[in-house]
Backbone as a chain_set.jsonl record, in Angstrom:
{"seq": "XXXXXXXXXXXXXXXXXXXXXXXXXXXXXXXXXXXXXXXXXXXXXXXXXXXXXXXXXXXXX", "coords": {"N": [[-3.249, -41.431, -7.135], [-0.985, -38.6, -7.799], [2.506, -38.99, -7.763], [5.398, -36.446, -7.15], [7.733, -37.149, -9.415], [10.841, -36.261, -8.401], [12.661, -34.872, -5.8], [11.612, -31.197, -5.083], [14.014, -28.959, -5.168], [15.341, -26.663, -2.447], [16.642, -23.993, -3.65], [14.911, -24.289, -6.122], [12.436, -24.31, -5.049], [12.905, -21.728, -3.746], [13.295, -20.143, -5.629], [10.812, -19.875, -7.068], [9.349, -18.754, -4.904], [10.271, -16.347, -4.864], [8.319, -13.956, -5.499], [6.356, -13.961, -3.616], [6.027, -12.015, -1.376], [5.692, -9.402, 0.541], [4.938, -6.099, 0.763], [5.459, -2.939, 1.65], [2.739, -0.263, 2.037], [2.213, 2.763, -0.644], [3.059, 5.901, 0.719], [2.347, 9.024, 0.697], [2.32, 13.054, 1.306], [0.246, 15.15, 2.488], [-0.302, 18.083, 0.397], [-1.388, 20.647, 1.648], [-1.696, 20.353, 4.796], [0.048, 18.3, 5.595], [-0.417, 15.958, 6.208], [-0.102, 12.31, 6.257], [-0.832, 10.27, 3.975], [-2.445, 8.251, 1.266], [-1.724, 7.491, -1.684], [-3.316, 9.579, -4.801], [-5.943, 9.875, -3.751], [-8.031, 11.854, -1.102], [-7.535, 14.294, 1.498], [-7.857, 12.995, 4.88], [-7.77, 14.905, 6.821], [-7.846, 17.621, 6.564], [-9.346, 17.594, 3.964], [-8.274, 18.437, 1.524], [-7.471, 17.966, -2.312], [-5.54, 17.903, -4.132], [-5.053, 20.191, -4.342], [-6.982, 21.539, -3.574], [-10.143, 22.139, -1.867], [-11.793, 19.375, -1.19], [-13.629, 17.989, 0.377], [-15.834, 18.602, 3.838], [-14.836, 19.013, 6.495], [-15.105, 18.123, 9.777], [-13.985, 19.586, 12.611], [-12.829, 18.293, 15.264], [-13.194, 18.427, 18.969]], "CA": [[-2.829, -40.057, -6.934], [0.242, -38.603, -8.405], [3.527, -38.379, -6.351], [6.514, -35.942, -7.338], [9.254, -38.143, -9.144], [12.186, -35.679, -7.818], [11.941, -33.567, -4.542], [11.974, -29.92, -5.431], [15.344, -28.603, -3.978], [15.485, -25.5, -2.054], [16.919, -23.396, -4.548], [13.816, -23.663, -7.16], [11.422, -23.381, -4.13], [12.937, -20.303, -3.169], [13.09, -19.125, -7.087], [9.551, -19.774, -7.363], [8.618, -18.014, -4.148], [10.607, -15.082, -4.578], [7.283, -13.103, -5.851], [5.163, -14.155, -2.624], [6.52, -11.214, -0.135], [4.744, -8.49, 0.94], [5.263, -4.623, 0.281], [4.66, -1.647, 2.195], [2.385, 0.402, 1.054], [2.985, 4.009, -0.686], [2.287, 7.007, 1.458], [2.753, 10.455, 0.412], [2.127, 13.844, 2.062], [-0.687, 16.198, 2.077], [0.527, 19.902, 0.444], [-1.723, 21.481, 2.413], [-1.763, 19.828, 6.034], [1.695, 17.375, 5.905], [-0.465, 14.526, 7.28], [0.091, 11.251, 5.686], [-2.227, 9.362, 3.204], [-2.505, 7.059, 0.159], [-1.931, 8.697, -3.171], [-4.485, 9.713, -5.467], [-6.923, 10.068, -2.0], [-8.699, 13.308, -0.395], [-6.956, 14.524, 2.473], [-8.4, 12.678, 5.855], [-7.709, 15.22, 8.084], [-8.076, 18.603, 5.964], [-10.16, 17.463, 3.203], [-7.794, 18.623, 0.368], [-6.907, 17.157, -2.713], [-4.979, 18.491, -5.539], [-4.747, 22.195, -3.727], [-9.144, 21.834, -3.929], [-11.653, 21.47, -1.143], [-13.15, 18.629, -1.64], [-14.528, 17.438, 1.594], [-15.749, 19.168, 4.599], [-13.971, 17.576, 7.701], [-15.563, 18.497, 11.115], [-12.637, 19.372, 13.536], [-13.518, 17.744, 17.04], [-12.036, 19.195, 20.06]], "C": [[-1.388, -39.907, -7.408], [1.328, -38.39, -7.532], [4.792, -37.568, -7.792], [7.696, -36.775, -7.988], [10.654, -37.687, -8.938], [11.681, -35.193, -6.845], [12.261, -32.316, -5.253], [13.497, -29.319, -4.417], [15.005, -26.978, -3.712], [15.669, -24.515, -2.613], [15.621, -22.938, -5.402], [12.58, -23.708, -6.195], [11.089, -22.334, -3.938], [12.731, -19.223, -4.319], [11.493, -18.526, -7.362], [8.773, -18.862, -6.335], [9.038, -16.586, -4.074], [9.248, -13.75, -4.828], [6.032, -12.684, -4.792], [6.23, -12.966, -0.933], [5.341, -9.788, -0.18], [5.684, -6.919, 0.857], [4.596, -3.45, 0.782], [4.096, -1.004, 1.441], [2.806, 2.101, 0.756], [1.773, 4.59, -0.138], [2.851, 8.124, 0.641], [2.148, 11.524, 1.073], [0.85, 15.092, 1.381], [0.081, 17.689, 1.704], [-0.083, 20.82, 1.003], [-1.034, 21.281, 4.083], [-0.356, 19.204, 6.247], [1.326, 16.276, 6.258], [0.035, 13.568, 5.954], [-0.858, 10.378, 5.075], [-1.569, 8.827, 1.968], [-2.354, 7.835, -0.857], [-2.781, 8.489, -4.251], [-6.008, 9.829, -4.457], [-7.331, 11.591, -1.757], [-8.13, 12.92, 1.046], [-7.771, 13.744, 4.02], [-8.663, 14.308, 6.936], [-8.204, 17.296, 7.555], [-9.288, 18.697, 4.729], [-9.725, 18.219, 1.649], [-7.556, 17.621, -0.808], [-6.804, 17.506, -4.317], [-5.153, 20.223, -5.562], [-6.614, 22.497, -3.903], [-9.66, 21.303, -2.621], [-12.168, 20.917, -0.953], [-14.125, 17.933, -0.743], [-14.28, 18.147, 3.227], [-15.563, 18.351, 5.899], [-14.266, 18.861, 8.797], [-14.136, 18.383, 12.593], [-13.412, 19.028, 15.202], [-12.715, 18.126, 17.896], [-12.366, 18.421, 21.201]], "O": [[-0.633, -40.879, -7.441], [1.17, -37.648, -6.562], [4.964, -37.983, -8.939], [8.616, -37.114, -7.244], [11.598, -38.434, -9.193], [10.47, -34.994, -6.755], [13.2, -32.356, -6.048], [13.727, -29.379, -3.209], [14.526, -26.218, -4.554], [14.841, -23.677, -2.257], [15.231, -21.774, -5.496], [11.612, -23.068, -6.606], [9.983, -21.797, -3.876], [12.292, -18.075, -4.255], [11.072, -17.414, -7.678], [7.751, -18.272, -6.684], [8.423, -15.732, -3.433], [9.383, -12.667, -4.258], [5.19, -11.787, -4.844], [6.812, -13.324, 0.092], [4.416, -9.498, -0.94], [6.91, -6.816, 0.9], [3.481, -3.037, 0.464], [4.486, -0.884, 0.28], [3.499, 2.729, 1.557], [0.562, 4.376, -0.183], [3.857, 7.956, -0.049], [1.155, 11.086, 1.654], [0.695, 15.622, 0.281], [0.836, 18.296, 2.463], [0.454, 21.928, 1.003], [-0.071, 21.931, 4.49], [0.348, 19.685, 7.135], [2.144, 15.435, 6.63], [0.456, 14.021, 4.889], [-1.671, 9.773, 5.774], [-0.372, 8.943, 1.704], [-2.915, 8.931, -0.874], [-3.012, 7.351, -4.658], [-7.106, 9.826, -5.013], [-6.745, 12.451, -2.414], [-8.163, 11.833, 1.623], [-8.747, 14.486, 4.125], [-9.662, 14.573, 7.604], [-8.835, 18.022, 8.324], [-10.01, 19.683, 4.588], [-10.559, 18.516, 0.794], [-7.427, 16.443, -0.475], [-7.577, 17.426, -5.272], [-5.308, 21.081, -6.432], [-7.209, 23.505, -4.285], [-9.591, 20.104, -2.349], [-13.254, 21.25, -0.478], [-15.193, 17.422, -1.08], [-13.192, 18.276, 3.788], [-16.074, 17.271, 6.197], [-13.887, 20.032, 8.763], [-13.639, 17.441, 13.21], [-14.29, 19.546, 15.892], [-11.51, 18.187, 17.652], [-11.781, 18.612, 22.267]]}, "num_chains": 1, "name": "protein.A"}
């Protein structure tokens, strides 16, 4: 089996890992309603999307 013939130092660990982090994701706002959703999406809560209709959303009381 092969072993390492230097240790990796901290430095090019950290170079190499700089890419492995994590990233909120983007939200943006409904222009009808104001709620909050994913972009490029139909409204959850209104059923808009792109000032259109597109899905009929049953309001529960």
């Amino acid at each position: 089996m092969a072993v390492p013939f230097r240790r990796t130092s901290k430095t090019k660990k950290r170079m190499r890992r700089t890419h492995l982090k994590k990233e909120a994701p983007t939200v943006t706002t409904c222009t009808k309603c104001g709620a909050a959703l994913r972009p490029h999406r139909a409204c959850t809560k209104c059923g808009n999307y792109k000032n259109e209709n597109v899905l009929e959303v049953s309001t529960e009381e």
